[in-house]
Residue, then its C-alpha position, 0 to 999 in steps of 0.5 A: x387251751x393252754x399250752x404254755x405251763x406259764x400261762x396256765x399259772x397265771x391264769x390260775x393265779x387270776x382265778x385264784x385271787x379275782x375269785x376269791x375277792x370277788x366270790x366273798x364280795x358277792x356273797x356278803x352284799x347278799x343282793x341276790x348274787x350268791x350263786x354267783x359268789x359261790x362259783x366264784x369260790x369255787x373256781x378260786x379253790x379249784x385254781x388254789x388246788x391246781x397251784x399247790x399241786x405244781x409246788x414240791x412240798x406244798x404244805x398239806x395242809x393248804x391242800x386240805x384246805x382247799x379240798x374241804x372250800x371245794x366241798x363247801x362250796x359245791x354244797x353252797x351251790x347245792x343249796x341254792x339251787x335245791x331251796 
């Protein structure tokens, strides 16, 4: 757990980028990791929402966006998995 509000963000900040990258790397070398890709992402998002939430006047719509990459991205995974 982390206790410590800095080493929460950082790593938040790790997730948000290394997901990032590495969730788009994954998913356009379309080898067979795409699920992977898309956990990746969501992760990334999910850490981006957590940053901009911890921001006083964060801007709206960086928050909207990633609520909608969340959304996105769980229906990517909802796919894969389904067909």
């Amino acid at each position: 757990m982390c206790y410590n509000t800095n080493h929460g963000k950082h790593i938040a900040n790790i997730l948000a980028l290394g997901g990032a990258v590495g969730g788009s790397f994954l998913v356009a070398a379309n080898v067979g990791v795409a699920v992977v890709g898309y956990v990746l992402f969501l992760l990334s998002s999910v850490a981006s929402l957590y940053l901009l939430r911890k921001i006083d006047n964060a801007p709206k719509a960086l928050v909207y966006q990633n609520i909608f990459f969340i959304c996105v991205n769980i229906f990517g995974l909802y796919s894969h998995m389904v067909g």
